[in-house]
Backbone bond lengths (Angstrom), bond angles and torsions (degrees), N, CA, C in turn:
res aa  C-N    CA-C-N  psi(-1)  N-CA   C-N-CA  omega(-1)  CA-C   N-CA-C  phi
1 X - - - 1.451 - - 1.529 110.35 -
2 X 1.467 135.09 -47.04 1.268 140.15 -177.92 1.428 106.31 -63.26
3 X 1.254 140.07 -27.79 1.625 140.21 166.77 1.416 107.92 -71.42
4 X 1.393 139.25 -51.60 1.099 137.26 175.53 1.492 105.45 -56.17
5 X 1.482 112.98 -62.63 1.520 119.24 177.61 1.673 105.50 -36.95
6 X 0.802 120.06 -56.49 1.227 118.95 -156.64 2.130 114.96 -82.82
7 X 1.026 90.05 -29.19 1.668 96.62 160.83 1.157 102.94 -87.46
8 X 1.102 143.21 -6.37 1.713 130.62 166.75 1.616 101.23 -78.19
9 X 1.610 98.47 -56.45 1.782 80.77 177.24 1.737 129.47 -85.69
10 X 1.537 112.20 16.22 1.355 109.62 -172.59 1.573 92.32 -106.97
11 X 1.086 118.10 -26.39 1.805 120.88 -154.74 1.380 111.36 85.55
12 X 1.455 106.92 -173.28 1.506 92.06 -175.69 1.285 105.79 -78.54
13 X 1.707 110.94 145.85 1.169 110.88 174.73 1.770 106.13 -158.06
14 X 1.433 138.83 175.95 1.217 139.56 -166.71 1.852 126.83 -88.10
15 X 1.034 107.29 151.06 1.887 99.52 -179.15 1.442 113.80 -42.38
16 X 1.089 138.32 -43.56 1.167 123.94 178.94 1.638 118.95 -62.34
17 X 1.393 108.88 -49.21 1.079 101.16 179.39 1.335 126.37 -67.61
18 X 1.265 108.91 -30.38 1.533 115.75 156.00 1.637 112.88 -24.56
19 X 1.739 99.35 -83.95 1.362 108.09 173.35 1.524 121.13 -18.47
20 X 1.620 96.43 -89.08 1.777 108.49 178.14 1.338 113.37 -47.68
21 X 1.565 132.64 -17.52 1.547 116.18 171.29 1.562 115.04 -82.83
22 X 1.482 115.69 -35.92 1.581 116.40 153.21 1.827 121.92 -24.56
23 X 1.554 95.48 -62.03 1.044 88.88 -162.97 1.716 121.87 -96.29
24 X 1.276 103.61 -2.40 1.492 119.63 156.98 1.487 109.55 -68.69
25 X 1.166 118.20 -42.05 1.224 121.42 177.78 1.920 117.54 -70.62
26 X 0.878 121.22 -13.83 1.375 130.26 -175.56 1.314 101.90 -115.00
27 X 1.564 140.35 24.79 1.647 146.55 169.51 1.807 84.52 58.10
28 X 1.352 142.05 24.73 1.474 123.83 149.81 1.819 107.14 102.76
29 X 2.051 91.35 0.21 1.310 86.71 175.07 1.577 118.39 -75.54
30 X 1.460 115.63 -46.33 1.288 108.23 178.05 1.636 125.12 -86.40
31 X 1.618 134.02 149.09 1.233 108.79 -160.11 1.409 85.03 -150.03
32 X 1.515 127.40 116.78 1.223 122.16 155.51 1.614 116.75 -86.55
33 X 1.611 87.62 142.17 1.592 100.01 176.70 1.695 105.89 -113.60
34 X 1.773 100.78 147.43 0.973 113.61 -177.81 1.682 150.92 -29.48
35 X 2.055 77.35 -34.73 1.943 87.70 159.75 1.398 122.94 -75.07
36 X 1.277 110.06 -3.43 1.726 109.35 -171.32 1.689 92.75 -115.36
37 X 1.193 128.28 -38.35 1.239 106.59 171.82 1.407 140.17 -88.26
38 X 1.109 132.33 -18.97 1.739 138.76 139.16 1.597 97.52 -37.44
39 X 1.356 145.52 -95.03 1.116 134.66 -149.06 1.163 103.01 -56.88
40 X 1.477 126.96 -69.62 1.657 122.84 -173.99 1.957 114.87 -39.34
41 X 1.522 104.84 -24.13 2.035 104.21 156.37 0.678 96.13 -61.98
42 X 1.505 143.24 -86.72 1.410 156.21 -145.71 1.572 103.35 -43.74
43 X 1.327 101.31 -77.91 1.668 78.81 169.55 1.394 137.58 -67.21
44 X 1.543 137.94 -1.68 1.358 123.71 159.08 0.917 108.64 -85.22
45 X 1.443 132.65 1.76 1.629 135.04 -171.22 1.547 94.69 -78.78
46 X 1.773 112.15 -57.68 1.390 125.79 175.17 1.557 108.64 -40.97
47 X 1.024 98.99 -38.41 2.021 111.15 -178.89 0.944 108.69 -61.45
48 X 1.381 140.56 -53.14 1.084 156.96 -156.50 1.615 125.32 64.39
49 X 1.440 94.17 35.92 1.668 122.99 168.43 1.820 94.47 -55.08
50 X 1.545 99.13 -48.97 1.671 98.59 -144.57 1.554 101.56 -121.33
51 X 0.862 114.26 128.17 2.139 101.63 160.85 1.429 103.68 -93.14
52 X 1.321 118.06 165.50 1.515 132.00 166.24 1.665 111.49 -119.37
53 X 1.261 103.05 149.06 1.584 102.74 -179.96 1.381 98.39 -141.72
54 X 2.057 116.59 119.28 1.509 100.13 175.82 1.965 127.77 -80.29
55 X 0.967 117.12 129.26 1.367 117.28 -169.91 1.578 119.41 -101.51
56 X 1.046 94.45 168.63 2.100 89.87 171.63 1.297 121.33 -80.40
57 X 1.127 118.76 122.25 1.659 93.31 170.16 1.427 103.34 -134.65
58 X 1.282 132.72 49.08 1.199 137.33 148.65 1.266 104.74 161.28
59 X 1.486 124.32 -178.10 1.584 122.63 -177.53 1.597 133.28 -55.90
60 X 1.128 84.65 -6.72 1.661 100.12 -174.58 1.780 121.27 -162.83
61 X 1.741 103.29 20.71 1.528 114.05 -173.20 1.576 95.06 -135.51
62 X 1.129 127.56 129.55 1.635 149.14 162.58 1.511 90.70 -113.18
63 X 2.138 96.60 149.18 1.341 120.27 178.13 1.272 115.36 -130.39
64 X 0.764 145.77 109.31 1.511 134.35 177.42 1.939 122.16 -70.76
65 X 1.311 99.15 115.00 1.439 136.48 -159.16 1.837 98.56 -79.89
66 X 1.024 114.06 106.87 1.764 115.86 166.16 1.234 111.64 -79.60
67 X 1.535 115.69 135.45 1.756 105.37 158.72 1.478 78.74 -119.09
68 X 1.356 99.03 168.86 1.813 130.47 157.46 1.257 115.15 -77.69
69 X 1.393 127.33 142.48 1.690 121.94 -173.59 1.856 100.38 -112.21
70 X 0.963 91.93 160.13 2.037 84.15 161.63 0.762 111.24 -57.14
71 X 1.589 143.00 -59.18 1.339 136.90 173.67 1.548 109.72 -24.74
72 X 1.641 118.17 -60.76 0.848 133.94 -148.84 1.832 116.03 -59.41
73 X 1.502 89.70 -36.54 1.725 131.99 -167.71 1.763 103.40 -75.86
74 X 1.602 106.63 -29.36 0.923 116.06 -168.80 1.305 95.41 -102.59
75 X 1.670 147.89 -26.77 1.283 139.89 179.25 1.576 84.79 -76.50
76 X 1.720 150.07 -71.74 1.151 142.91 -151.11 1.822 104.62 -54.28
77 X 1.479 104.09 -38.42 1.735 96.89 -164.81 2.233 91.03 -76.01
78 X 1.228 119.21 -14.33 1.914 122.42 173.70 1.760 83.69 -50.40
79 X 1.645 96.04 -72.71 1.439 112.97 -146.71 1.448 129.46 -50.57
80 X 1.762 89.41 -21.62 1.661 100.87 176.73 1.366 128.85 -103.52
81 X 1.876 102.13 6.56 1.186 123.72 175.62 1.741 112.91 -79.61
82 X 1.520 90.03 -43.33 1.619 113.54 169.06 1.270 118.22 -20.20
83 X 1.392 79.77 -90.79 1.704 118.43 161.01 0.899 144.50 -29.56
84 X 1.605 111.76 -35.55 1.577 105.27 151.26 1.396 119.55 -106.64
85 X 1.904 124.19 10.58 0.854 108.77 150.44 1.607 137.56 -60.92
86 X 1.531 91.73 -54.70 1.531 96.47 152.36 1.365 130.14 -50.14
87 X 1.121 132.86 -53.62 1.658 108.99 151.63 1.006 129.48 -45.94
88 X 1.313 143.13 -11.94 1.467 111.74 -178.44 1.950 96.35 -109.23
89 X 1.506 110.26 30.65 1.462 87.86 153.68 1.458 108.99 -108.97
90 X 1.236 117.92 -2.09 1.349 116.57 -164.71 1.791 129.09 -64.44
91 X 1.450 94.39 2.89 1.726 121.14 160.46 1.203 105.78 -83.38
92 X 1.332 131.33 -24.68 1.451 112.82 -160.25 2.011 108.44 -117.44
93 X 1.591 101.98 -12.50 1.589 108.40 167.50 1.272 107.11 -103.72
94 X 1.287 132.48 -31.20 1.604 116.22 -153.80 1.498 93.29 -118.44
95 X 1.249 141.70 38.20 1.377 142.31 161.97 1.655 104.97 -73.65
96 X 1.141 146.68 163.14 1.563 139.27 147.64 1.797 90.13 -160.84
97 X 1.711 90.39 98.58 1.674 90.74 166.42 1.408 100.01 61.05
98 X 1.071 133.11 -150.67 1.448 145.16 -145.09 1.830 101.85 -93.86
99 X 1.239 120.94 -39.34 1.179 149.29 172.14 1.846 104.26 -50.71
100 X 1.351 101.19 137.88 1.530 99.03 -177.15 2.116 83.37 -141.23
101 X 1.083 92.98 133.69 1.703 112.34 -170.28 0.856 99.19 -82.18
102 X 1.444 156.08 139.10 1.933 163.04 116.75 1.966 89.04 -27.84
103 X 1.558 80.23 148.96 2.005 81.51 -177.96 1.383 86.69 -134.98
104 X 1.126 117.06 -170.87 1.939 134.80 -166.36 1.682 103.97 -145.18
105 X 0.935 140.64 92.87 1.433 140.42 162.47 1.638 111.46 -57.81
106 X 1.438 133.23 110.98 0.759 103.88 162.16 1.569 128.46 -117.67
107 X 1.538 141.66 -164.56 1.277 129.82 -135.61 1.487 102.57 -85.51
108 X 1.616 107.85 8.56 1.500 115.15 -165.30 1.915 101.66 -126.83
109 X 1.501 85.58 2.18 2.185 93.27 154.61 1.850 95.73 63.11
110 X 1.611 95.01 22.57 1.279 84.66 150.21 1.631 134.69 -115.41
111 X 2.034 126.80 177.38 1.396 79.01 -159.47 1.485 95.32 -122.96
112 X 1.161 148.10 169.43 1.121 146.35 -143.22 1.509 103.22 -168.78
113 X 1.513 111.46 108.44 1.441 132.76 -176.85 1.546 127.07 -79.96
114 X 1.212 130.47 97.80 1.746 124.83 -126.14 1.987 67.25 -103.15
115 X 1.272 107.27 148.11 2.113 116.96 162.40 1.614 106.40 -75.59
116 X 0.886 106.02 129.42 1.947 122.55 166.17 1.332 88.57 -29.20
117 X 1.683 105.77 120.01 1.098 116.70 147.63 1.919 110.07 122.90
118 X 1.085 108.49 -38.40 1.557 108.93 148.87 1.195 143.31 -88.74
């Protein structure tokens, strides 16, 4: 969702910048690295969330340029429906007494209750 998100609000633009706008955008907490972001294109590219177009970017350097597709617009507006469905139960499972638990979503939408303190 944060790669789509983020070429929706940058326009099309290239993996790196992808990256560094993530993590500018998150005060530097979250940081994708290169092995997770090349493949995770690759597969929405396969999706056809995204097209790529290679461009110039200097005398002897090409970048490859993401746009968002409708499809694509239409998997991000799924993903953020999700997302806050699942948030808004998170008052009613992860309460214990006064204590409210941090949880872990993972890519298989399951949910996983981390103990105070990690």
């Amino acid at each position: 969702m944060l790669i789509l998100k983020t070429i929706k609000r940058l326009g099309p633009t290239h993996g790196y910048g992808i990256a560094k706008s993530i993590q500018q955008t998150s005060d530097e907490v979250l940081r994708v690295e290169e092995g997770s972001l090349y493949p995770a294109l690759q597969r929405i590219l396969r999706k056809d969330w995204v097209t790529a177009e290679w461009v110039q970017a200097g005398p002897k350097r090409r970048s490859r340029i993401y746009h968002l597709t409708p499809e694509g617009r239409k998997q991000l507006s799924a993903e953020i429906s999700e997302y806050r469905r699942v948030l808004s139960l998170h008052p009613y499972f992860c309460q214990t007494g006064s204590i409210v638990l941090p949880i872990i979503i993972t890519p298989a939408r399951r949910l996983y209750h981390l103990p105070p303190g990690l």
